[in-house]
Structures are given as structure tokens and as C-alpha cells.
C-alpha positions in Angstrom: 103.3 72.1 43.5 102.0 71.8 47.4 98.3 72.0 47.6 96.5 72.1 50.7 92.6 71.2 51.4 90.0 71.6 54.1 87.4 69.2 54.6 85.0 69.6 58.0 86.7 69.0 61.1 89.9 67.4 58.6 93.2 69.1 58.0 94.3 67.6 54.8 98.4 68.1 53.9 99.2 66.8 50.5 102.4 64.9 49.7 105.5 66.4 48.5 108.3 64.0 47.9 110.8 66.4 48.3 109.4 67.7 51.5 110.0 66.8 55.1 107.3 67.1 57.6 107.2 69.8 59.9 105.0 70.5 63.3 105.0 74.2 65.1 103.4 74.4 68.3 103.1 78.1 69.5 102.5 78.5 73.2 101.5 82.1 74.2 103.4 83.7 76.1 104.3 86.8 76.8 107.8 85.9 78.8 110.4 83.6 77.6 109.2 80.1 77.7 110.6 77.5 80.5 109.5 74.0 80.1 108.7 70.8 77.9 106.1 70.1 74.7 105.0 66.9 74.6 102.8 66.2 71.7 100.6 63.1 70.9 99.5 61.3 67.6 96.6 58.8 67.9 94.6 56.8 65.3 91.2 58.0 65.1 90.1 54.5 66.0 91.7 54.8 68.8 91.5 56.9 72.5 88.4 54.9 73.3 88.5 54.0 77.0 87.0 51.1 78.8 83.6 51.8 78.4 83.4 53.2 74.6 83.9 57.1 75.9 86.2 58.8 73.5 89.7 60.0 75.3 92.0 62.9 74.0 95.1 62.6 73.0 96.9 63.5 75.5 95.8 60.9 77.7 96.7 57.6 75.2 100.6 57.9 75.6 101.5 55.2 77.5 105.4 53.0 78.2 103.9 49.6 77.1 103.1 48.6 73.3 99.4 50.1 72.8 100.6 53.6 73.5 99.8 56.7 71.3 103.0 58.2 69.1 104.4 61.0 71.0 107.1 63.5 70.6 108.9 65.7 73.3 111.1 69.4 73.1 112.6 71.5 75.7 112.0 75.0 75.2 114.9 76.6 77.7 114.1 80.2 77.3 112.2 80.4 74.2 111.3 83.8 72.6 107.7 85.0 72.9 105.7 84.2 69.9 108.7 81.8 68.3 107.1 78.4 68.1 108.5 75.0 69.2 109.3 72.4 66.6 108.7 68.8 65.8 110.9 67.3 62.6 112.6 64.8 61.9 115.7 65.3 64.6 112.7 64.7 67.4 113.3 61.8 69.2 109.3 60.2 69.7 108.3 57.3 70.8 106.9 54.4 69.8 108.4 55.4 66.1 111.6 56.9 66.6 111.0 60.1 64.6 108.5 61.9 62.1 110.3 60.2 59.5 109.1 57.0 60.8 105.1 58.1 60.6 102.9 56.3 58.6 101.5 58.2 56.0 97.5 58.8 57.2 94.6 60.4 59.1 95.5 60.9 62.9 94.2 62.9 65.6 97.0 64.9 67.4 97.2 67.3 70.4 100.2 68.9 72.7 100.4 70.0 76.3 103.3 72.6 77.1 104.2 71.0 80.8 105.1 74.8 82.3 108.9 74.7 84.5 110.1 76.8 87.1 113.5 78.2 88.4 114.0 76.6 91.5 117.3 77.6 93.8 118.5 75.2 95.8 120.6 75.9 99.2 123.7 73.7 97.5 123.8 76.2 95.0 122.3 74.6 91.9 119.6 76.6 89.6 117.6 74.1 88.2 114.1 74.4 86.1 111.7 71.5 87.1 107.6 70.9 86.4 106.7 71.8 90.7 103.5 69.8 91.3 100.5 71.8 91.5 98.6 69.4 93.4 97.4 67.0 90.8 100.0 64.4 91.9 102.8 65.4 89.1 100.8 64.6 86.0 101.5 66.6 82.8 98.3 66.2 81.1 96.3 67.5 83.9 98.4 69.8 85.6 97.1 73.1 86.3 98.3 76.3 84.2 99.6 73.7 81.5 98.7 75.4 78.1 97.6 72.6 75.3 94.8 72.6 73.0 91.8 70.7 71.9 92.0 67.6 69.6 93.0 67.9 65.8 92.4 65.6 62.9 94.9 66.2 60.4 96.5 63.8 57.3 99.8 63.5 58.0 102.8 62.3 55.3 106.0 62.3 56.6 107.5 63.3 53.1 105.2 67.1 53.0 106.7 70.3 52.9 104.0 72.2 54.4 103.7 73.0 58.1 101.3 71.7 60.5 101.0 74.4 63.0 99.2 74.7 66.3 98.6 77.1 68.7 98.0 75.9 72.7 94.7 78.6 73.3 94.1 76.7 76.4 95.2 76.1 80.0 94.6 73.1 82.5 92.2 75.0 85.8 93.4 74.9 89.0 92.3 72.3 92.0 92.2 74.8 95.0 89.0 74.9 95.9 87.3 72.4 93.3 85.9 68.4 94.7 90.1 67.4 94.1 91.3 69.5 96.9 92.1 67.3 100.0 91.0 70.7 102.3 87.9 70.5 100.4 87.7 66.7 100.4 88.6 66.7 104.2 85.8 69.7 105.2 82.7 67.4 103.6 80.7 64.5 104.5 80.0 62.6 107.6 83.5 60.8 107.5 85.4 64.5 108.5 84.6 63.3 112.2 87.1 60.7 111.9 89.5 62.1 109.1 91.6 65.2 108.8 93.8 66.8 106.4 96.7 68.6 107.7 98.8 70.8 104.9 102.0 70.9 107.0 105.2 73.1 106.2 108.4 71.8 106.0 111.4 74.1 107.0 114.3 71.1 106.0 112.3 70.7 102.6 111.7 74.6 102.1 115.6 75.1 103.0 116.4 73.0 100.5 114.6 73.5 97.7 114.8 77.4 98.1 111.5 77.9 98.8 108.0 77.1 100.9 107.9 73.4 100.4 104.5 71.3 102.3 103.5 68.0 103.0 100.0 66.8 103.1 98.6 65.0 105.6 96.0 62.4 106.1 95.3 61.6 109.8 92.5 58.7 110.4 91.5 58.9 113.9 90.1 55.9 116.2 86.6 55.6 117.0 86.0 57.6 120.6 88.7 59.7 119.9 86.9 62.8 121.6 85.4 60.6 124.5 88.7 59.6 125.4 90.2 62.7 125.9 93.0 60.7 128.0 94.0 58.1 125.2 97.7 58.3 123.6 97.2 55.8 120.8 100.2 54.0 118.3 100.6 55.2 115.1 100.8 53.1 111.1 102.0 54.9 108.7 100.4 54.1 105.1 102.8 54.4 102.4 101.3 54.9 98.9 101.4 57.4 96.0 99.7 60.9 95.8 96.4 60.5 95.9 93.8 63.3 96.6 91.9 61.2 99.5 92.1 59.2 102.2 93.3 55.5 100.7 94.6 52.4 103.0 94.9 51.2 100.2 90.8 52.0 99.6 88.5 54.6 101.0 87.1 55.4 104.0 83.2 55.5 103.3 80.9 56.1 105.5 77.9 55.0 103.4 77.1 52.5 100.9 77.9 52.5 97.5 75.2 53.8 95.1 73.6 51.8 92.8 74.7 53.6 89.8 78.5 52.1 90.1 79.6 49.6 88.4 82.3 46.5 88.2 85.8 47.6 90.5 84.4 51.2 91.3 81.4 49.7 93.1 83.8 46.8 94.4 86.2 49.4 96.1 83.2 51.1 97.3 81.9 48.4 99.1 85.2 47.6 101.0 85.6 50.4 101.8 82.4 50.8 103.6 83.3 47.9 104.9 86.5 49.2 106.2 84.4 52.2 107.7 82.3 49.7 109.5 84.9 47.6 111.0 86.7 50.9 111.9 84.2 52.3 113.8 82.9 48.7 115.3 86.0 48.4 117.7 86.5 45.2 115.1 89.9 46.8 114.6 92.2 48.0 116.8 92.7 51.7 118.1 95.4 53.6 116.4 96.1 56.4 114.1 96.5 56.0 110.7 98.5 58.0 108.5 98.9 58.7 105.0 101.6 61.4 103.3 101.4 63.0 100.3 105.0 64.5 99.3 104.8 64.9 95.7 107.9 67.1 94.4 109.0 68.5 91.3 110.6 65.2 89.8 107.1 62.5 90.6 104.4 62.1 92.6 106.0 60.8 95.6 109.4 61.1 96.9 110.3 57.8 98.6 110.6 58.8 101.8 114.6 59.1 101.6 117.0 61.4 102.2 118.2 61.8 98.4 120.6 64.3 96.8 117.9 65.4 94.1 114.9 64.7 95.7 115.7 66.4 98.8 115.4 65.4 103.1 111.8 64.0 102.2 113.0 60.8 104.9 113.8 63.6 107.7 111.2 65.9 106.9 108.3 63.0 107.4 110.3 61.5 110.4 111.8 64.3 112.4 109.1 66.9 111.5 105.9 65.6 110.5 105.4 63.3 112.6 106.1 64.6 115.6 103.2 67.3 115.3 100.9 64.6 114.2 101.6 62.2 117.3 101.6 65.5 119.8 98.4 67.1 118.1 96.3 63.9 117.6 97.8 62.3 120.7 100.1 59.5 119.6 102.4 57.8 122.2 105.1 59.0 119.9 107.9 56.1 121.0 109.6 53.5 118.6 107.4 50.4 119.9 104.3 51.9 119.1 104.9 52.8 115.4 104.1 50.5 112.5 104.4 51.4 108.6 102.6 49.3 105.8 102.4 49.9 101.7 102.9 48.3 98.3 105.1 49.2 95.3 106.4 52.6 95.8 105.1 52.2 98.6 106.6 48.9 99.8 110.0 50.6 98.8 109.2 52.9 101.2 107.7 50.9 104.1 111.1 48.9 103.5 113.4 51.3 103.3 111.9 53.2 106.6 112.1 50.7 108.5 115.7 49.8 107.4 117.2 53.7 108.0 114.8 54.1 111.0 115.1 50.6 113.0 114.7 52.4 116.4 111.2 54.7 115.2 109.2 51.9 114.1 108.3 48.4 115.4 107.3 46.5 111.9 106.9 47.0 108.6 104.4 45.0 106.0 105.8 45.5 102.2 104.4 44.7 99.5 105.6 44.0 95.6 108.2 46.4 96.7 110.2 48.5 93.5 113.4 46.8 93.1 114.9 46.1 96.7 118.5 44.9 95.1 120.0 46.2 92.0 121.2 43.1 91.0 117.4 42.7 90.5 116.9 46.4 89.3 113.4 45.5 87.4 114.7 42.8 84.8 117.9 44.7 84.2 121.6 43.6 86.6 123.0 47.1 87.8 126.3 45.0 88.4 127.0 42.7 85.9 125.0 44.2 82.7 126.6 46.8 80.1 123.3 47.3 78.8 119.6 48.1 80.2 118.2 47.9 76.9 119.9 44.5 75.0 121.5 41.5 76.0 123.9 40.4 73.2 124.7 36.2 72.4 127.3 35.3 70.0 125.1 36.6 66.9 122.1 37.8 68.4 120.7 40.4 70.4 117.5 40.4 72.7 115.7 43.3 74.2 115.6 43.8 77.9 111.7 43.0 78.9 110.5 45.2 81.4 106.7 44.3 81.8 104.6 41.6 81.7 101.6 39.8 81.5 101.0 36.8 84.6 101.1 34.7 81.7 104.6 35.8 80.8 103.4 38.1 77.5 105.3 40.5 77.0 104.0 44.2 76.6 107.5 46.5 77.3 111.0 46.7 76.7 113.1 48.5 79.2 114.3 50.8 75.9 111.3 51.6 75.1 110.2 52.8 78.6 113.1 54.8 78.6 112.5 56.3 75.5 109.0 57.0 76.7 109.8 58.9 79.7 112.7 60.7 77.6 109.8 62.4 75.4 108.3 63.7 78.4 111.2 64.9 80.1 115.1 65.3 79.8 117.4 65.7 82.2 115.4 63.2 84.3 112.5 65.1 84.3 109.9 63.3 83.0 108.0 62.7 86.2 107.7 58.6 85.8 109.1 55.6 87.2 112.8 55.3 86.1 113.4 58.6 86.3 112.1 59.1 89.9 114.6 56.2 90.8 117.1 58.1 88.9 116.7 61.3 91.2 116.6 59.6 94.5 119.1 56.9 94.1 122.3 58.8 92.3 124.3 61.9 93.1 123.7 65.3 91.6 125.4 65.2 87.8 127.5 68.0 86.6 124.7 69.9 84.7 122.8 69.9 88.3 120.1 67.3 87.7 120.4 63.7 88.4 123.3 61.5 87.1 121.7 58.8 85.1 123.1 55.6 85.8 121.2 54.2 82.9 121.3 56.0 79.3 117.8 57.0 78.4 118.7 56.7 74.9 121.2 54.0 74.4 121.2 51.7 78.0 124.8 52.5 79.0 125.7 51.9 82.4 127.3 53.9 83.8 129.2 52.0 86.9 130.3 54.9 88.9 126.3 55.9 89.3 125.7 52.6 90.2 128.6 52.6 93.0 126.7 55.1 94.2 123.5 53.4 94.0 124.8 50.4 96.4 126.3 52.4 99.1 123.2 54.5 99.7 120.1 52.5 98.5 120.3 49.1 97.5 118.3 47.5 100.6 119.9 44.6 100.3 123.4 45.7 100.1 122.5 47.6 103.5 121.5 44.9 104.9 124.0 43.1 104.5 126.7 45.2 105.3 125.0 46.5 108.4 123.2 43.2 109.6 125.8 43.3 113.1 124.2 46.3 114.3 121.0 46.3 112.5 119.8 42.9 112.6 119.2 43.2 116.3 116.8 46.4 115.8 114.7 44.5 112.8 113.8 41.0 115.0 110.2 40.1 114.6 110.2 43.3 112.2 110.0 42.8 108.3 107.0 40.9 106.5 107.1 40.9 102.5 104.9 39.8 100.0 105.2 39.8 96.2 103.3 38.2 93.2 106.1 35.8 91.5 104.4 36.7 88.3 104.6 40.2 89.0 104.4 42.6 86.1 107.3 44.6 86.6 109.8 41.4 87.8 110.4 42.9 91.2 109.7 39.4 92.3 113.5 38.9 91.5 114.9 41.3 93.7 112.4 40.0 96.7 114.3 36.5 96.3 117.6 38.0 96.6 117.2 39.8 99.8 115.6 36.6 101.2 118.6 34.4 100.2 120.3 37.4 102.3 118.2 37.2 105.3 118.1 33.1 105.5 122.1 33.5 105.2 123.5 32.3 108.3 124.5 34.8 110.3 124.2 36.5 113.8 121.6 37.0 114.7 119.4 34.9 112.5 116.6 36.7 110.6 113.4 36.4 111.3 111.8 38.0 108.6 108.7 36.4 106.7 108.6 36.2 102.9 105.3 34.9 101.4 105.0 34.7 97.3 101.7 34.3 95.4 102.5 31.9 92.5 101.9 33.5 89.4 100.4 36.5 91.0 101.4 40.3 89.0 101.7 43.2 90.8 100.2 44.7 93.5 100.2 41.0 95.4 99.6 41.7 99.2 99.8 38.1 100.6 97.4 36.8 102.7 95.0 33.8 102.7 95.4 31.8 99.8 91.7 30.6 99.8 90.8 34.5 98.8 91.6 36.6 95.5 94.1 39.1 95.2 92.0 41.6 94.4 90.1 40.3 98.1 93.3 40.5 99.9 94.6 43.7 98.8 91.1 45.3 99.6 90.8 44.1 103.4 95.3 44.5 103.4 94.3 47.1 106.5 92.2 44.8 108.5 95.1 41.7 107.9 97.6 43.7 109.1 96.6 46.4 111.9 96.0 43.5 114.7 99.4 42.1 113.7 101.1 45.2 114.4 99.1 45.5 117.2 99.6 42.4 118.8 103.6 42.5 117.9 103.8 45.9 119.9 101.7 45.0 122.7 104.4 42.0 123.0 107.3 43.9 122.6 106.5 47.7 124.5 108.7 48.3 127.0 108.1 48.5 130.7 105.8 51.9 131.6 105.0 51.5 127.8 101.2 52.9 127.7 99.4 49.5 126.5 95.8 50.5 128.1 94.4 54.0 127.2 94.0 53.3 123.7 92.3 49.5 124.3 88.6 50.3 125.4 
């Protein structure tokens, strides 16, 4: 007999031995459902943030060991009113399944992360999460249903049916304090910065519908009293974020008392920033920042991909030509520079590589992996598995983060795993499968070919072909150094920590044993490592702290882009107007 008891705020589910736990998550609708239900199980003890503030749910999954348990389903067309169902077949993560559960008191909550139909000009009909400008995050994306925390007693071996119904929905951002056109109308600091939400026909022909890019555009102190100035332009690669970042904000006034620890230390530099902006301390240009979040992450890489779309031709061929016409840039190769770290130094990388002629440096930082030999901790090449390597009698898991002191915290399966219960097909939003959809070829069911088996780390070597030929940096290089290697003298500077958390230290070394091979011509490219430094390192002095260096990264590196195109501009090259 199954009895069932309610206690305040507790939903109490007695154990059955012969029973196998069920959860039905209704999501109402009055359509067929399109999209993916991620639900979360947290300890009551935990979802307690940094400063004792109790978190939801939703917010405590996570790809290294401390996340919440969570559980993912597709609904591809679901009838109205049927519900979606968690059992024992669900693949989760941590625990691989219900079955797995501890028996015990645990908070849980779900989020129904709404797809649409998207038609793309090659044909394909594909149903992906668009980003609804929060920067491609499930539990915060506007017109997500989900609902509010539940305590419940849950036993893995009971009969009876925990059932929830989503009677929420995530608001919207237009018009609330994280819209950048609201951001951008406010304050003192709009005489300086402007938003510009720019249309893209190549990305709206592609993706079968109005696709835009956002904008950031930092102007140059005199600006308007210089009416005659054409200035260079640096282009700031990071992800989506809702401001202004380089990598820190542009305040125009100091921090208030009332914040604390980093928040107040950001704060500071970046009033500091402001100050040496405005001071003629740093030199005149226009900086830049894009946001091109797409349906599969919150940034595209700046490539021309198969999946992802002609994000690299869209930001170089139409962007930024109406910036450097509208805000008066001199709009020629010598007098473009591009900066940014992680995704970002990827992308400042990889720019410069496919566009040696457009810009005249590039300043990379703890780029993701720049050589798949070096693909995180994992060998594209010469590995049959991402998730295990296999001795004699033994088997190790892949690591995939880390600690500076070389703890580890993730396995490369279990961020797989992760990223599988929040998305299939590649569409979970997140790291490896944002690599997956700009680095490999459509697959046959229309969304990216995985290279890497979310569930069981096969390599698939065909993918990875693919991989080399279009976007291993290194591999590029090195095939193309004759006619490239001329067009990059003087032009790539890279730092990385060589403890950094994710081991893209590894790759860094390989495409510097590449550059220092002898060839013709010789590189020139820098390299600088911060020993035992994780993620995020920017170089710089070694008498500072990271966390200094990373914070001032804009005032390092503007007057060495700078001075490297005032030495190299051509003759008639405009080196005056923009140097009062």
C-alpha cells in the first residue's frame, strides 16, 4: 500500500519497493510543444551563494563536481496538456539516472528552454533555443516557462508520481536596466559610448530570418571637437555581455561605498579606465565590442562556420564598415587592431589568421584550444577516446579542469554529459558544444556532426578531418605560413596561464614550437606564459597580480597597437588627425 503525506512546505512520497520513480513536468501550452526540459535536484543545504543568499535550483547545475543533479528531455512536438517525463531511461547528470538518486529530502525545480523552427537558405529546418537577448542562458531566458522551488522526499524505488506544473515564465529585457539601448541612453558615460543594433543581410539570409548584431562603439575624447579626425579602430573580442566591457566597464564615477571585495575592485578600474580615457593618457581610437549571440551560445566565434553561420563576414564585411564610415574610422588594414581572452582570444586569433590584410595585430589571451592535438586535455588525432585513456589493466578519466594547484574538479565525460542534459543534437548552448557547431560540417539529421560522442567519447575521425582543414590555427598556419607569414610580421602576441584551468596552455605551446620552426620567413610572434597562472592570464608585468593585469589589459595594450601602426602605415596613411 502507497501512502502519501503533506507536511508544510514538504512533499513527502513514501517508499514502494516495487515502484520506480516517476517525475511529470506539464508545461502549458496551448500548441504543440518545441523544445528541451531541464530539471534540477539540489540538497536543501545547498544553493547558498557566496554571501549566504539562498539560490534556486535552476541556477546550481554546474559541469564541475559541486554541481546540482539534473535531468534533460526533448519534447519535439508534444501534445497540449501531455506532460514530459523523467524515469529511469533519463540520462542526468552527475548520477546517471533516477535510479541512481539517493533516497532523501531535495529541493527540485525545471525550466522548459522554448525552441523555434528556424529555415535555413541550405535548406535545413532545424529547431534551436534563438537568444532573446540574455546572452543564451536557459535559466534566464525570456518566455521560458519553469516554476518556483519544491521540497519533496524523493526514493528512487516509489510508485507514485511527482508531478509539476511550469505556472511561470522568465520576463522579457526590452526595455528593463539589461537592455544595452537602455544601458546605452543613461548616464553621463552615453557621450562617449553608443550602442548600435545593426542588421545583418548575410546572417538574416542564412538563418532564414532578421538576424542583428549588437554594437558597442567607445569613442575618443574630443570626438565632436574634431569633426576632421578619422581615427584607427580595436576591436574587443569577448562574450555577450549587456554593457560596455574591455574587459571592465567604462565608469564615469566612483564606485559607491556600498560595494564590496571584486565588484568594488572592477569598479574602481574601471573608473580608472574612464579617467585615463578621457585624460589623453591613452591613445585616440575607437573601440569596439560585438555581441553576436546565436541560437547555439552566446557568441559565435567570429568564423564563417557551416552551423553557426557567416558571423566572420558579417562582422568584417558588414559591420564594420558602417562603424568606421559612421563614427569616422580610417577604415584601412594598418589602422585596425583586435584584442580578447578565451573565446575571445580564439577569436582575436583566428581574425587575424583569416583576415591578415584587415588588421595590423592581434593580443590573445588563454585562447580556447588553438591546436586539436591540444583540444582541452583531449588529442583530436591520436586519441579513440575524449572521455578515458586505457593502460594495460587500467583506465583513467580524461581531466578537463583544474585547480592552479593541479586539483582536479571535471572530467571531460562528465562535461559532456552535462551539456547533453541541457541540450541534444548540440544544443545545449555551452562550451563543447559551441565548438561542435562552428568547427564541423552539417550532420545528416541537420545539426552539427559531433566529432566527439556526448555519451560515450568516440571520435569520430572524419569530423575531426574536417576540423584541421578549416579550424585548427595551427594546422593553418602551418600549411599557409608561405603566403601568410609575410602578412602576420610584427603581428601576433599571446599570453596564457601554464596552470590554466581548462589546459589550453597545451595547445599555446604547440603553435609556438610551430612558429619558432625554421622556416621563411621567420616568425616573429611573442609568447609570454605566467607560471602556474589559471585562466584568464593576460601577461604583462610580472611584478603585478593577475587579477591587476587583466584589469588595466586595455591600457597595456592600446599604445602597443598604436605605436606598431604608426610604424608600419603606409605612405599618405592618416597618422595626425587623430593625435591631438
Amino acid at each position: 500500500m502507497r501512502r502519501l503525506a503533506l507536511v508544510p512546505g514538504l512533499l513527502l512520497v513514501a517508499a514502494a519497493a516495487w515502484g520506480q520513480l516517476r517525475i511529470e513536468v506539464t508545461v502549458p501550452s496551448k500548441t504543440p510543444l518545441h523544445g528541451h526540459l531541464i530539471l534540477v535536484i539540489s540538497k536543501p543545504s545547498e544553493g547558498q551563494s557566496a554571501n549566504g543568499v539562498t539560490t534556486e535550483p535552476r541556477f546550481e547545475l554546474r559541469e564541475d563536481y559541486k554541481s546540482a543533479q539534473g535531468f534533460g528531455v526533448d519534447a519535439d512536438g508534444l501534445a497540449p496538456g501531455n506532460p514530459l517525463v523523467i524515469d529511469e531511461k533519463t540520462v542526468g547528470y552527475p548520477l546517471s539516472n533516477l535510479a541512481a538518486l539517493p533516497v532523501g529530502n531535495y529541493v527540485i525545480q525545471a525550466v522548459f528552454n522554448v525552441y523555434e523552427q528556424f529555415h535555413l537558405a541550405d535548406g535545413r529546418t532545424l529547431w534551436l533555443p534563438p537568444d532573446k537577448g540574455e546572452g543564451q542562458l536557459w535559466n534566464l531566458k525570456p518566455g521560458n516557462p519553469y516554476d518556483v522551488p519544491v521540497k519533496v522526499h524523493l526514493d528512487p524505488r516509489s510508485s507514485e508520481p511527482i508531478k509539476l506544473t511550469l505556472d511561470k515564465v522568465i520576463p522579457p529585457i526590452k526595455g528593463t536596466d539589461k537592455d544595452p539601448e537602455v544601458i546605452a541612453a543613461k548616464g553621463h558615460a552615453a557621450k562617449w559610448l553608443k550602442f548600435e543594433r545593426f542588421k545583418s543581410e548575410k546572417l538574416s539570409k542564412f538563418w532564414g530570418r532578421d538576424m542583428y548584431l549588437g554594437a558597442w562603439v567607445l569613442l575618443p575624447d574630443g570626438f565632436a571637437e574634431h569633426p576632421n579626425a578619422h581615427y584607427p579602430l580595436v576591436v574587443y573580442q569577448d562574450h555577450f555581455h549587456a554593457n560596455f566591457g574591455a574587459p571592465l566597464p567604462f565608469l564615469t564615477e566612483p564606485p559607491s561605498d556600498k560595494l564590496q571585495g571584486r565588484e568594488k575592485t572592477r569598479a574602481l578600474y574601471g573608473y580608472k579606465f574612464y579617467q585615463d580615457w578621457i585624460s589623453g593618457t591613452l591613445p585616440r581610437v575607437i573601440l569596439l565590442y560585438v555581441q553576436n549571440a546565436n541560437p547555439y551560445y552566446d557568441d559565435s566565434y567570429d568564423v564563417d562556420s557551416a552551423n553557426v553561420g557567416p558571423y566572420g563576414s558579417a562582422i568584417n564585411d558588414e559591420l564594420i564598415p558602417y562603424i568606421e564610415k559612421k563614427y569616422r574610422g580610417i577604415g584601412q588594414g594598418w589602422a585596425r587592431a583586435t584584442y580578447g581572452g578565451s573565446t575571445g582570444g580564439w577569436e582575436s586569433l583566428a581574425t587575424q589568421i583569416f583576415y591578415p590584410d584587415m588588421y595590423n595585430g592581434t593580443y590573445t589571451a588563454c585562447p580556447d584550444p588553438v591546436d586539436f592535438h591540444a583540444y582541452q586535455n583531449i588529442d583530436m588525432y591520436n586519441d579513440s577516446n575524449a572521455f578515458y585513456r586505457h593502460g594495460p589493466f587500467a583506465e583513467i578519466a580524461t581531466a578537463a579542469d583544474r585547480k592552479p594547484d593541479g586539483t582536479i574538479i571535471a572530467t571531460s565525460g562528465g562535461e559532456f554529459r552535462y551539456e547533453y542534459v541541457l541540450g541534444t543534437h548540440g544544443r545545449s548552448t555551452e562550451q563543447w558544444d559551441i565548438w561542435r557547431a562552428v568547427f564541423s560540417p552539417a550532420g545528416p539529421d541537420g545539426y552539427p556532426a559531433a566529432a566527439i560522442n556526448p555519451l560515450t567519447g568516440e571520435i569520430d575521425k572524419k569530423v575531426v578531418d574536417y576540423w584541421h582543414d578549416h579550424y585548427d590555427l595551427d594546422a593553418i598556419l602551418i600549411r599557409d605560413w608561405p603566403t601568410l607569414g609575410p602578412k602576420l610580421e610584427g603581428k601576433i602576441h599571446i599570453a596564457v596561464g601554464d596552470g590554466d584551468t581548462y589546459f589550453l596552455n597545451n595547445a599555446v605551446h604547440f603553435i609556438q614550437h610551430s612558429l619558432e620552426d625554421t622556416r621563411n620567413p621567420h616568425s616573429d610572434a611573442t609568447l609570454q606564459y605566467g607560471p602556474g597562472e589559471p585562466h584568464c592570464y593576460t601577461g604583462g608585468p610580472s611584478e603585478y597580480t593577475m587579477e591587476h593585469n587583466s584589469l588595466t589589459w586595455a591600457q597595456r595594450v592600446l599604445p602597443l597597437m598604436t605605436e606598431h601602426m604608426l610604424k608600419t602605415a603606409p605612405p599618405g596613411g592618416d597618422t595626425k588627425s587623430w593625435r591631438y
